[in-house]
C-alpha positions in Angstrom: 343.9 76.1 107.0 341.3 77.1 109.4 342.3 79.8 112.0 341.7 78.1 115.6 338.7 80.3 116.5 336.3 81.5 114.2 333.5 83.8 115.3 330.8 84.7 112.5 328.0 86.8 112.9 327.5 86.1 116.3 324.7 87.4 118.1 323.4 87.2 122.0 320.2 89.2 123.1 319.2 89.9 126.4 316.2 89.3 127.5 315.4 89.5 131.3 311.5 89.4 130.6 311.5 92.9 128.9 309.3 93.3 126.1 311.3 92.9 123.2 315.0 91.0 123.4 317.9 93.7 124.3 321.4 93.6 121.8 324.1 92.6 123.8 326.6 91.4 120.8 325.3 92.5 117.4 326.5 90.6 114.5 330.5 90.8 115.6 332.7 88.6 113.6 336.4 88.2 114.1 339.2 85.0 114.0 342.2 84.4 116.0 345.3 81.9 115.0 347.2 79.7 117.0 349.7 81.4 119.0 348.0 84.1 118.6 347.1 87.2 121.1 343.6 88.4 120.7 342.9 91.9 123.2 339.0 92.8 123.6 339.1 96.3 124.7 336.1 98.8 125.5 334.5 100.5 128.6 332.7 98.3 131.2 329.6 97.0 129.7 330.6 97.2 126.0 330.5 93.0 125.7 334.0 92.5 126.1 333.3 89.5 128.4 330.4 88.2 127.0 331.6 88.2 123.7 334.9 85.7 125.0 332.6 83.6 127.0 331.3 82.4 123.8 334.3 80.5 123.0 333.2 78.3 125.8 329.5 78.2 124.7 328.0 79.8 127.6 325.8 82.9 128.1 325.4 84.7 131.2 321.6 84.4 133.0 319.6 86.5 131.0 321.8 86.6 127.8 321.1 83.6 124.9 322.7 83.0 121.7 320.1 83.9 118.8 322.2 83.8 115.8 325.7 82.9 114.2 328.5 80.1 115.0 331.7 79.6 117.1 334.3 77.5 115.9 337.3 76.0 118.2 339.2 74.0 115.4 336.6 73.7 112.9 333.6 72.5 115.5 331.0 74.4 116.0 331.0 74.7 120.0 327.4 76.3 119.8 325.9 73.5 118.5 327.3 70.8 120.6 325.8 68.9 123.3 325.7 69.7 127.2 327.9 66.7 127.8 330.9 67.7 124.9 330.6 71.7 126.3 331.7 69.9 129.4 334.6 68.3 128.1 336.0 71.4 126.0 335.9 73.6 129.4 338.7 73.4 131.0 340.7 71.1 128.7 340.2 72.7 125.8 339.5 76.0 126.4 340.4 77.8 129.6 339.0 80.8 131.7 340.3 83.4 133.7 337.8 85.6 135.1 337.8 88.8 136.5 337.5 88.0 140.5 339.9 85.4 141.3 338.1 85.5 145.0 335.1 83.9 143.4 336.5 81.4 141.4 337.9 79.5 144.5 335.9 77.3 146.9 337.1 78.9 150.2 336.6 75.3 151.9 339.5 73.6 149.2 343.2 73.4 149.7 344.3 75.8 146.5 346.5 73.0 145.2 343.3 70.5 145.0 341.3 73.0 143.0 344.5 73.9 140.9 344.7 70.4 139.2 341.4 69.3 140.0 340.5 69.8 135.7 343.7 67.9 134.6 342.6 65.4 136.7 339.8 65.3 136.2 339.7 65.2 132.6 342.3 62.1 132.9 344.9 64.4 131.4 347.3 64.3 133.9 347.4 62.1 137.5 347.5 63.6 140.5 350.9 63.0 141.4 351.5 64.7 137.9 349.4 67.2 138.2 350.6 68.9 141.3 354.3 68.4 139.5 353.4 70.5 136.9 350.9 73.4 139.0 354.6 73.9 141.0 356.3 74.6 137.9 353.6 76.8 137.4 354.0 78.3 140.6 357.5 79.2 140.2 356.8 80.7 136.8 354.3 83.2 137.9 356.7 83.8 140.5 354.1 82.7 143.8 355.9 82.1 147.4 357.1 78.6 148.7 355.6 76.9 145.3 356.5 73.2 146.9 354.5 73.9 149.8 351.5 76.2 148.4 349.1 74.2 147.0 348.3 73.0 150.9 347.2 76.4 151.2 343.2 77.5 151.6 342.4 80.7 149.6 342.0 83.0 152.4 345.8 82.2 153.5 347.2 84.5 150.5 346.8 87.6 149.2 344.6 88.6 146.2 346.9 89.4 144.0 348.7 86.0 144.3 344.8 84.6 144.6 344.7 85.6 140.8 348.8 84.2 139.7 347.1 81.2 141.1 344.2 81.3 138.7 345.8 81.4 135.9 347.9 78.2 137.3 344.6 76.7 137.3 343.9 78.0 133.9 346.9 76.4 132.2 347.5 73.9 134.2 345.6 71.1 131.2 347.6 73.2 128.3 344.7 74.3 126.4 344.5 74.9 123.0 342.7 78.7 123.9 342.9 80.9 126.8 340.3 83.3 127.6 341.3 86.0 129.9 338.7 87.7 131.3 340.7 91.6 133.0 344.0 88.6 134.4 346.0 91.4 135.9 343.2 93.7 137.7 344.4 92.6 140.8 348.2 92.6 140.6 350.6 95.4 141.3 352.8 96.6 139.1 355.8 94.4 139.7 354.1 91.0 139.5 352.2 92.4 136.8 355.5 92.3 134.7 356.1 88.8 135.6 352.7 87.8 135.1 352.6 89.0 131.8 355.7 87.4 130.7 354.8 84.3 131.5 351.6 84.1 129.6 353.7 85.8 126.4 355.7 82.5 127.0 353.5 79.7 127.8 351.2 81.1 124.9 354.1 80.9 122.2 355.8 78.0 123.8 352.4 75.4 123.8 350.9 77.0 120.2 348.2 78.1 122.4 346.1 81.4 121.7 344.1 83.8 124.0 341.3 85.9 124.0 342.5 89.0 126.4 339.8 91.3 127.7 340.8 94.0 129.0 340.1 97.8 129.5 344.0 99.0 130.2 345.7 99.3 126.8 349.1 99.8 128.6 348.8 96.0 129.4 347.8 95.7 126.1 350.5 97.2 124.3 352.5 94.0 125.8 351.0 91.2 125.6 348.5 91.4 122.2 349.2 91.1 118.6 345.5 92.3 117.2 342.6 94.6 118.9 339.5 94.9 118.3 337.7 97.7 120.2 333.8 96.8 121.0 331.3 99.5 121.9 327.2 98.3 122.4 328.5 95.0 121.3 329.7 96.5 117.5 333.3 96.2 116.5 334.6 99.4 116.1 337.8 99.0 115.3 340.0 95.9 114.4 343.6 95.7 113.3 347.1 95.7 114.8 348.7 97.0 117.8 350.7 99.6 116.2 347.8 100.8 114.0 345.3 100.9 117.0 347.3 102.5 119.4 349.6 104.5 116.9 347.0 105.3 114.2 343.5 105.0 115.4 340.5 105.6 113.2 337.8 105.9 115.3 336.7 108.3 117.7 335.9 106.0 120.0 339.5 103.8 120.2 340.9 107.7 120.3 338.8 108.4 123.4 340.0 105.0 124.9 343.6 106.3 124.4 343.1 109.6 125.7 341.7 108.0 128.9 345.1 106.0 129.5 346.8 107.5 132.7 350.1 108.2 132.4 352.7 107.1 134.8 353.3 108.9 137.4 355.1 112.6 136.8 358.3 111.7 138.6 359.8 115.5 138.1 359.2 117.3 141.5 357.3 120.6 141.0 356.4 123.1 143.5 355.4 121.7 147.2 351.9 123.4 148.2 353.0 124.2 152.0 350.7 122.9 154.6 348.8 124.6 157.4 351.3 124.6 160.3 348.3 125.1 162.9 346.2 122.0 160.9 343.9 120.8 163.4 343.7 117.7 164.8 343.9 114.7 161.6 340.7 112.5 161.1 342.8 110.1 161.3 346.1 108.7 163.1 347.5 105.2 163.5 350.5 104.9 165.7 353.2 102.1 166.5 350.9 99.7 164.8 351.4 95.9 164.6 349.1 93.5 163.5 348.9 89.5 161.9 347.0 86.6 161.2 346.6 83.1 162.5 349.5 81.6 164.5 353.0 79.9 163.3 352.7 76.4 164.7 356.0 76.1 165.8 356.5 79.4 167.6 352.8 79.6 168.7 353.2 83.7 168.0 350.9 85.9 165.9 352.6 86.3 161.9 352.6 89.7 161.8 351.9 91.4 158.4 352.4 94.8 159.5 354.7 95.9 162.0 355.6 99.2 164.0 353.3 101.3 161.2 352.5 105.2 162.0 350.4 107.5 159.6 348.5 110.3 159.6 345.4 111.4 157.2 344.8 115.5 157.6 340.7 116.3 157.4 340.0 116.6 154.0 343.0 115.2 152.4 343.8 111.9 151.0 346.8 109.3 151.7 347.7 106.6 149.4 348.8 103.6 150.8 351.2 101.9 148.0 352.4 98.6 147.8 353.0 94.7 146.2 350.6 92.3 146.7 351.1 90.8 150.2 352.5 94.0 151.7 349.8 94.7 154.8 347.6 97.3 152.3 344.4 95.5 152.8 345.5 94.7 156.8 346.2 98.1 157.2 342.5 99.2 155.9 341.2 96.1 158.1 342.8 97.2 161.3 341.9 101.3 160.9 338.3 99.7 160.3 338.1 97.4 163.6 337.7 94.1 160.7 341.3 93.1 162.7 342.4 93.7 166.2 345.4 95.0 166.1 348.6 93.4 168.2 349.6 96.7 169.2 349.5 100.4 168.4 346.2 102.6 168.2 343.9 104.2 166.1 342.5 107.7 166.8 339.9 109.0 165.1 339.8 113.1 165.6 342.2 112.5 168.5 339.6 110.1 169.5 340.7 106.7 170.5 338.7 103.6 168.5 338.5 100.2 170.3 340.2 97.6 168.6 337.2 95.6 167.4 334.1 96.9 165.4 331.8 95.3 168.1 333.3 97.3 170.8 332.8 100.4 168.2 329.9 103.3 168.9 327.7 103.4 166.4 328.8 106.5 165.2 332.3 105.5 165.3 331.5 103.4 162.8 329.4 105.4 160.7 332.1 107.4 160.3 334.7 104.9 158.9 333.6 103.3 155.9 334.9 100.6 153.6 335.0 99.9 149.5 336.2 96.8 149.4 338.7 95.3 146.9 337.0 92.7 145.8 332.9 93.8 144.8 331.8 90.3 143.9 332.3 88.8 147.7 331.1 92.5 148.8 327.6 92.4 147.5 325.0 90.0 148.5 323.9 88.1 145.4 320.3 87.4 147.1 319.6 91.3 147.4 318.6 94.2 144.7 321.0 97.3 144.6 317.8 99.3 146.3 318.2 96.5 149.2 322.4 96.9 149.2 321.6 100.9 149.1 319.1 100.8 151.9 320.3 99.3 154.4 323.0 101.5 155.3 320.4 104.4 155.3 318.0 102.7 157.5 320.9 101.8 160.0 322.5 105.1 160.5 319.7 107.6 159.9 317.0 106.0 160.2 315.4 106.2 156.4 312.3 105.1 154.9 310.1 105.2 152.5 309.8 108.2 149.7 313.1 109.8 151.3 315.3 106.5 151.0 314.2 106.0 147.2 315.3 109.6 146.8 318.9 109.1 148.8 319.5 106.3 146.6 318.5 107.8 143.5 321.0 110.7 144.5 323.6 107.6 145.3 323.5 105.8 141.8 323.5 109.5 140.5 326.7 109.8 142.2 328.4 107.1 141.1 327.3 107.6 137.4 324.2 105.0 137.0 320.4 105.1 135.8 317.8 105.0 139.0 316.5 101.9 137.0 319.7 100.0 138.9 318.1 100.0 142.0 315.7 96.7 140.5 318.9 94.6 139.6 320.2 91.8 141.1 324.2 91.9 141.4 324.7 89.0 139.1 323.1 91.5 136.2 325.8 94.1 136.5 329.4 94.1 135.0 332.3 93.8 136.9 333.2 98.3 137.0 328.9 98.5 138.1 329.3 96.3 140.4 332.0 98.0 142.0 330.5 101.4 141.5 327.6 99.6 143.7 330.1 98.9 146.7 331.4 102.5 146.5 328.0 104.0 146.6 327.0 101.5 149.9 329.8 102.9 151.5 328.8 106.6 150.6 325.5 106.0 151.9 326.7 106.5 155.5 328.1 109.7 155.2 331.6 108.7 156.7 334.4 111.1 157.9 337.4 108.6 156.6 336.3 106.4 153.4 338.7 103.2 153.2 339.3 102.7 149.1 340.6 99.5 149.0 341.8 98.7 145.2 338.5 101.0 144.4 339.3 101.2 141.1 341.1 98.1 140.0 337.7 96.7 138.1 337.0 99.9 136.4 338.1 100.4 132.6 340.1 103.7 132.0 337.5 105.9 131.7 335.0 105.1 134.3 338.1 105.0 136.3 339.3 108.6 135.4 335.4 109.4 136.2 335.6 107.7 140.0 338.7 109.9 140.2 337.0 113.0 139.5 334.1 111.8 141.6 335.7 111.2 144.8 338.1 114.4 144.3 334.4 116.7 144.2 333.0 114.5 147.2 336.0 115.6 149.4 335.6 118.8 148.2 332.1 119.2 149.1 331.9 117.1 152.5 335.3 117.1 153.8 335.6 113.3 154.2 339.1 112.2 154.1 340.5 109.2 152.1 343.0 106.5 152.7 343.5 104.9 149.2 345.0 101.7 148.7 346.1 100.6 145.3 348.7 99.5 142.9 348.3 101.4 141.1 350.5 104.6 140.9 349.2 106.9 138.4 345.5 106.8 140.4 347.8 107.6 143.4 349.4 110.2 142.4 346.6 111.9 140.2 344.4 112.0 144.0 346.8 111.2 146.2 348.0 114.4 149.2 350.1 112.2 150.7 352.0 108.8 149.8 352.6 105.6 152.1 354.8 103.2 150.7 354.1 99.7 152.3 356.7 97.1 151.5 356.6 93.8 153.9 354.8 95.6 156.4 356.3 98.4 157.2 356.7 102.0 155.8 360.0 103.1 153.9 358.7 106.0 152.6 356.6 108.6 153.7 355.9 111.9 152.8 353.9 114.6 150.6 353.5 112.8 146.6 354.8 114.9 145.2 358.0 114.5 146.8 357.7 110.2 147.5 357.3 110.6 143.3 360.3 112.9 142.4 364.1 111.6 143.3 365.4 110.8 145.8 363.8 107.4 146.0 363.7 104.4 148.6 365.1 101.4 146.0 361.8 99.9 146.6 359.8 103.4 145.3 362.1 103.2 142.3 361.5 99.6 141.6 357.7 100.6 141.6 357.7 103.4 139.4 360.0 101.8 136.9 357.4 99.0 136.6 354.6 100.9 135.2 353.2 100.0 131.7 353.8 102.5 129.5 351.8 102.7 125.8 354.6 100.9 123.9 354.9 97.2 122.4 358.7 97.3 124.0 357.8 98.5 127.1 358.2 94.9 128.9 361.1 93.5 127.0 363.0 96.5 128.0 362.0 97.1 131.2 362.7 93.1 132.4 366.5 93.6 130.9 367.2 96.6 133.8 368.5 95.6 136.7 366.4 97.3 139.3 363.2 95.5 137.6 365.0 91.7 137.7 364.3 91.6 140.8 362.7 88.2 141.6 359.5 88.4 142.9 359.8 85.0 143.8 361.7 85.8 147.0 360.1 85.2 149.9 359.0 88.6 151.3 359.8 88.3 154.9 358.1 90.4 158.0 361.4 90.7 159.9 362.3 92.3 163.2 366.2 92.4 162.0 367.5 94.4 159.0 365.9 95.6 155.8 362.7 93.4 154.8 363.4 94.7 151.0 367.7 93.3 151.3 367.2 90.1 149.1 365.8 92.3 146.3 367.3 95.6 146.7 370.0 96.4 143.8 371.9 98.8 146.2 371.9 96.5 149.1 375.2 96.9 151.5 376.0 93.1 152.5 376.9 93.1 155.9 374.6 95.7 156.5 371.3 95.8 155.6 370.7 91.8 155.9 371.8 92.7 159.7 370.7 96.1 161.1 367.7 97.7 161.3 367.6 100.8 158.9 367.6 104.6 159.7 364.9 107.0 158.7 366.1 109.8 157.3 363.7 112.9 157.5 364.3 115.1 154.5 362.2 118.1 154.0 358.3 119.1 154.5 357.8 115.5 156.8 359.2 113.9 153.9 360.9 110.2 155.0 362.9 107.6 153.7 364.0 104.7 155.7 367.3 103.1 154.2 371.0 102.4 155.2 372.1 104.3 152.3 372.7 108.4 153.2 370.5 110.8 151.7 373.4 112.3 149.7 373.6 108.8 148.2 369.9 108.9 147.6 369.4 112.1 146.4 372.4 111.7 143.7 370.6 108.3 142.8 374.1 106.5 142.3 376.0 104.3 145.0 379.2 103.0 145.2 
């Protein structure tokens, strides 16, 4: 019987005008059965991605198909006609890609372009259709699924922007999934959820996936074969246990080596901070802020509330948090993007204006922002040397010779060839593209450099690189950072100090070291117990302990009355913490935690 995908000799050349095609995928061959986890690992432009496109016939501009066959059920999707390539997208083979922010028509209700295949492939009606993307909701654990799907795309957050991709994905029950990076965007608790449910929708339908991915921890969970691409060459191909256990090649070791680990949770020694530190480049104080307004109320929906930080000159404060918990508001408010309801933002004791537009010029030279998502950051009409420029021309003025040079030294920076400044965005992969937005934001010089999710696109090792980038770049200018991610080993590997966000407000607080080593806010411990780790069991195991069962799927509520975090918290007092505001205990070195429970409860890690 004939596996459901069968790759043979397939290769796609680039040719962009150059003078002789360019390999992109060189003779790779490979099959994958039904029910059946394929991962596709490598570093950002190994092929990984166009290499699983192929399973829905399509090249990239630039790339073409010169050689070799791909089979979906014994037809030969290469060779088939515009019309019948139509008809297996979507139905029979699904995609997930990388940027859930541009796979959704910002001027669509989500739930329209959620069934808008099924239906339109007479599947499903409409009536069934949206039955059956609300089960979907609830099983990748979004908010309010009976309501959602009235939603536009800018009314959630990005990390439930790409749960609701992959509703739209396997919404028609196709035979093969490609999954093009599905969890980039997620934190680490949905993460687990997210992954589950694909394990059972893809053993549950017969349906088999194509994963590409650069983070083998996710890997480790979800796949049952690898292969490992480099230059568009399989490397390596074979099991999970043997790739990750017993690698062969140099290459797949390298990859390994590269995985961050979680986060060291055992607290070392505390480096001791200046006690006459200057002023901090940056404070925020008594901070609220929203979006929109609640029709019946006619009040502001706050997303943060009552928020106070502090970045020292020089340092760097991680901002932590689920998807939907204010991260990316915060970064909008500090940058003027959203005027805030309340509270103020100094910069160097200095007080900002609320709005951008109100904003010196060099206010806002100073305050820059890489933002989350690089594909809505980048203008798709300009070159890199156009996205580079500009910023140089605004703030110092720069033309000519000297701005070729600056963003020579900018692409240099963030580890690409001069020869980048000719390329149009849609010619990059997704980790360049990013490393485009980062060097834009470089280009002003700033004092505090917003990272929002700046490395979420990258694969492992590029990642590790950024890391090491950004920690010589603070070094050697001073700028301070406030990083934003979900991811906690990045955090804690850059990270001075730690904010951890959850519903819009801070519960913990303090020097990483210590907001990584006991005692824990129940909501830091439910984060750090969710990281992948480099083991096949990892998620079976981790979903059967309590503190990780907690449902995502309750409604996370900005609240003015009791814990925001009661409904999930495994320690919760009833009574208590669904009623009262909770205390903030300051433990040692500015180190807070804000919970009812005492901080002899906390530190032992055990409640009664």
């Amino acid at each position: 019987m004939a596996a459901l995908l069968e790759i043979e000799k397939l290769v796609v050349n680039a040719t962009g005008g150059a003078d002789y095609p360019a390999p992109v995928i060189q003779g790779v061959s490979l099959q994958l059965e039904a029910g059946e986890v394929l991962a596709l690992i490598g570093e950002s432009g190994s092929g990984k991605t166009t290499l699983a496109l192929s399973a829905l016939g399509y090249a990239k501009p630039g790339l073409e198909f010169r050689a070799g066959e791909v089979r979906l059920n014994g037809d030969d999707i290469l060779a088939m006609a515009p019309d019948e390539k139509r008809s297996l997208r979507g139905q029979r083979v699904a995609y997930l890609a990388q940027s859930a922010a541009a796979a959704f028509n910002p001027a669509l209700r989500i739930g329209a372009q959620v069934t808008e295949a099924s239906v339109l492939h007479g599947q499903l009606s409409q009536a069934e259709a949206d039955r059956r993307a609300a089960d979907l909701y609830r099983a990748l654990g979004l908010p309010d699924p009976d309501h959602l799907g009235r939603r536009y795309p800018h009314q959630v957050s990005g990390g439930q922007l790409q749960r609701l991709m992959a509703a739209m994905a396997l919404c028609t029950r196709p035979d093969l999934l490609v999954l093009d990076e599905p969890t980039t965007a997620l934190d680490v608790t949905t993460q687990i959820e997210v992954l589950k449910a694909f394990k059972d929708v893809i053993r549950q339908e017969g349906a088999a996936a194509l994963y590409v991915t650069h983070d083998l921890s996710v890997v480790a969970q979800i796949a049952d074969r690898i292969a490992v691409l480099y230059a568009g060459e399989i490397k390596e191909y074979g099991s999970v246990d043997e790739i990750l256990h017993r690698p062969k090649h140099r290459y797949t070791r390298q990859l390994i080596d590269a995985v961050r680990p979680p986060p060291d949770t055992a607290l070392g020694p505390l480096e001791a901070k200046d006690a006459e530190q200057d002023v901090p480049a940056l404070e925020v104080t008594n901070l609220t802020a929203g979006y929109g307004r609640k029709q019946a109320s006619g009040q502001l929906l706050k997303v943060l509330r009552d928020v106070h930080i502090r970045v020292e000159r020089g340092h760097t404060l991680g901002v932590i948090g689920e998807s939907g918990c204010g991260k990316s508001t915060l970064a909008r408010v500090i940058s003027g993007l959203l005027p805030a309801m309340q509270g103020e933002v100094r910069l160097k004791d200095e007080p900002l204006e609320p709005s951008l537009r109100q904003r010196e010029r060099r206010q806002l030279q100073e305050i820059q922002f890489v933002f989350q998502m690089a594909d809505n950051a980048l203008n798709p009409h300009q070159r890199v040397d156009q996205l580079l420029g500009r910023p140089l021309e605004f703030y110092f003025g720069l033309s000519g010779d000297a701005k070729k040079q600056r963003i020579a030294e900018l692409l240099h920076m963030v580890e690409l060839p001069p020869e980048f400044s000719g390329r149009y965005p849609e010619e990059l992969s997704g980790g360049q593209k990013q490393r485009i937005n980062l060097a834009r934001a470089l280009a002003a010089s700033p004092e505090i450099l917003l990272c929002d999710e700046v490395i979420s696109a990258l694969d492992t090792i590029i990642g590790a690189s950024i890391i090491r980038l950004l920690k010589r770049l603070r070094q050697q200018t001073g700028v301070a950072f406030v990083f934003i991610s979900h991811d906690l080993s990045a955090v804690a590997s850059f990270a001075d100090d730690i904010a951890v966000l959850y519903a819009g407000q801070v519960v913990e607080q303090g020097p990483a070291r210590r907001v990584l080593a006991p005692p824990y806010h129940p909501y830091t411990r439910l984060l750090i117990a969710s990281v992948p780790e480099l083991d096949s069991s990892w998620l079976e195991r981790t979903l059967a302990l309590r503190e990780t069962r907690a449902s995502i799927d309750q409604a996370v509520e900005i609240t003015d009355r009791g814990c925001p975090f009661y409904r999930r918290c495994p320690v919760a007092i009833a009574g208590t913490c669904d009623r009262e505001t909770p205390p903030s205990h300051t433990l040692d070195q500015g180190y807070t935690i804000v919970c009812h429970r005492s901080e002899a409860e906390l530190r032992r890690g055990s409640f009664s």
